[in-house]
N, C-alpha and C positions, 0 to 999 in steps of 0.2 A: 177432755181429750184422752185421756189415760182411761175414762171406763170407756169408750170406744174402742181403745186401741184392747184393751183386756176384751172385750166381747169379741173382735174379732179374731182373737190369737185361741179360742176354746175349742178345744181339740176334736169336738159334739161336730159345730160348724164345718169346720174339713170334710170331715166322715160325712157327712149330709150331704155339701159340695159333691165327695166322691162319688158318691152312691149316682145322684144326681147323674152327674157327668157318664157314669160308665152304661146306666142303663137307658142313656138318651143316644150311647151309640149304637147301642142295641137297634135300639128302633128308627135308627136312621140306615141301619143295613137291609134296608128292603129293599131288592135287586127290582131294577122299571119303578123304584115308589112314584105314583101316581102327584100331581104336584096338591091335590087334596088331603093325602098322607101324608106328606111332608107340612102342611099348614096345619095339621093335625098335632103333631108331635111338638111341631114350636109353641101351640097355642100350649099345650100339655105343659114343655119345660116353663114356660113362662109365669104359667100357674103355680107352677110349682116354686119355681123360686117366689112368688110372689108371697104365697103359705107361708115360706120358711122366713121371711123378712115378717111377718105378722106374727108367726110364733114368738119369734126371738124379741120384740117390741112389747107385744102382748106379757110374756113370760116374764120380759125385767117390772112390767109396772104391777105384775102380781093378778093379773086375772084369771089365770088357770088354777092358781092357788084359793081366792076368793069364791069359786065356781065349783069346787069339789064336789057340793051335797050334787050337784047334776052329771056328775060323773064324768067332770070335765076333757081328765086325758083321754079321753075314749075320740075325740072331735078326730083328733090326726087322723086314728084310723077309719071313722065311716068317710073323713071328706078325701083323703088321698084316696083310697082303695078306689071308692065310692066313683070319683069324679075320672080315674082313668076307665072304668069297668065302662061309664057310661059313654065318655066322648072315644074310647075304642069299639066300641060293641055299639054303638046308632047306629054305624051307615058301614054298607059293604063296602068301600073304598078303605074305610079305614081298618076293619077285621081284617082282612087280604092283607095289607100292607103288615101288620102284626103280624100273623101267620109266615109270610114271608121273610120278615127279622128273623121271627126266632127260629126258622129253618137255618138259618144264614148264622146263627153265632152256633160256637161250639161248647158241648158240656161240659169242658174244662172251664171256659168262663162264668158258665151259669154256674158252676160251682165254687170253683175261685173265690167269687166277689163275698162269700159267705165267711171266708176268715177273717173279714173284718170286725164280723162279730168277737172273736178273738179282746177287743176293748170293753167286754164286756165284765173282764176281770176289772176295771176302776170301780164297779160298783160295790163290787168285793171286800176294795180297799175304802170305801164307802163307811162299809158295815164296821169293818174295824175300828176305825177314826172315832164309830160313834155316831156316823148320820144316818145309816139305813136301818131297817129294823130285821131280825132273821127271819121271819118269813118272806120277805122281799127275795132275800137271797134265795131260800131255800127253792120257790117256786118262780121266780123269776132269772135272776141272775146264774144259776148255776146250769140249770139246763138250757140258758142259753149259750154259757161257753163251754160246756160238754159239746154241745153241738157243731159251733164253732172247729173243736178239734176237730171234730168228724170232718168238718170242711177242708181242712187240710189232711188227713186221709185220702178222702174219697178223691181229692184234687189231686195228692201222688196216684193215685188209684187209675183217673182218667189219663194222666201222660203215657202211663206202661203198656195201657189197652183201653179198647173200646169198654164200657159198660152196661150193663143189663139196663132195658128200657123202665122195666118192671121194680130194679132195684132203687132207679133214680125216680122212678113217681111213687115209692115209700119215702124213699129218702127228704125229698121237696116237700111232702105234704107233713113227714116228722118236724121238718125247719119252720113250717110255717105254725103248727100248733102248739108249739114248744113258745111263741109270744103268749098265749092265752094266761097262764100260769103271772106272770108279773100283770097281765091287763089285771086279773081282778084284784092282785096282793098289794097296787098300791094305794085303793079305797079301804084296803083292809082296818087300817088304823088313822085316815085323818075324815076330818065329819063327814060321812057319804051314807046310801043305804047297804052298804055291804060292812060298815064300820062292826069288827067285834074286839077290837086291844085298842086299853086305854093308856097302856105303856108307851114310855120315852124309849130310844125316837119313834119317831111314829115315819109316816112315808112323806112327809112334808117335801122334801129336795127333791123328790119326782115332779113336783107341781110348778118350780122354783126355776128360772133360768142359770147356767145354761142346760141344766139335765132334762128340761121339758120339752127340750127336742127329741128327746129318745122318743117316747108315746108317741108324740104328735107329727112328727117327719121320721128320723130314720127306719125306725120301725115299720113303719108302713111303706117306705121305700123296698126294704127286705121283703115285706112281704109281695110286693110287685113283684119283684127280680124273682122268687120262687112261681110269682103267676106267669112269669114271662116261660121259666123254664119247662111249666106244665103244659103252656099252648107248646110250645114245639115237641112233647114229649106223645101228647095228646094229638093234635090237630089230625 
């Protein structure tokens, strides 16, 4: 009862939760959604929650860790990215209803939801304790919460005024490539083909629940909410 209650009190979970929840309101603000649009989005959250209960199950009995040489944490992001790209983009019922969202939220919130990243300092406190290794940090963790600041800038930034169309599709496309740097640093040193440090620690607690949610859901959550902000930015 007590590692139930510890799995669900992991601070990873919430953030997932969040992420979940804010960017499902997103897509339910499509003004006339079509009732194919809205069965669209449920099938979508559904999936989605149903991923992050696979993760977190998956993650405590150690198969993302076992699975490394295949470059395990990589799955979150082709199956999230992968599986909104395709059930939004098959059928014009459902593109239009997306287009329409993101017309319909404002770039304060597309940018907002990004200082959540802001947690990305525990990985930090990680390193220190002993469990990360510093290239994790250096190319992972830190210009993720460099970026993070950026998001509460650019967030005081949208309340005072409107902002450049131009400067927010650098901006969204800097947030999304700034994950690239931790995808390849945490095969860096546990058995994969990208392995070159055979020093302690190695990146083992990436693979490990509860932090194997980052790669495998949040992450690729963020990166949606930056593809949500590029269709209304673009469309």
């Amino acid at each position: 009862m007590r590692s139930r209650y510890e799995d669900l009190r992991s601070l990873i979970i919430w953030l997932g939760l969040t992420e979940l929840a804010w960017i499902a309101s997103w897509l339910l603000r499509s003004t006339d959604a079509a009732p194919g649009y809205l069965a669209t989005v449920a099938v979508w959250i559904v999936a989605m929650s149903g991923w992050m209960a696979f993760v977190i199950v998956a993650g405590r009995r150690g198969f993302f860790l076992k699975q490394t040489r295949r470059l395990s944490n990589l799955a979150g992001v082709t199956l999230v990215v992968g599986f909104a790209v395709l059930l939004f983009g098959a059928g014009e019922v459902a593109r239009e209803g997306v287009v329409r969202a993101a017309s319909s939220t404002s770039h304060l919130e597309l940018v907002s939801i990004h200082m959540l990243r802001l947690l990305a300092i525990g990985t930090v406190v990680k390193y220190r304790h002993g469990e990360l290794p510093l290239h994790f940090i250096m190319l992972g963790s830190m210009p993720d919460f460099l970026f993070a600041i950026s998001a509460v800038v650019v967030t005081v930034m949208a309340v005072n005024g409107p902002l450049a169309s131009g400067f927010l599709i650098a901006w969204h496309w800097v947030g999304f490539s700034v994950f690239m740097g931790a995808g390849i640093s945490m095969f860096f040193s546990v058995p994969s083909p990208l392995r070159i440090y055979q020093s302690q620690p190695d990146s083992t607690i990436v693979f490990q629940f509860p932090m194997v949610l980052a790669p495998n859901f949040t992450v690729p959550l963020f990166m949606l909410a930056h593809a949500f902000a590029l269709v209304k930015l673009l469309a």
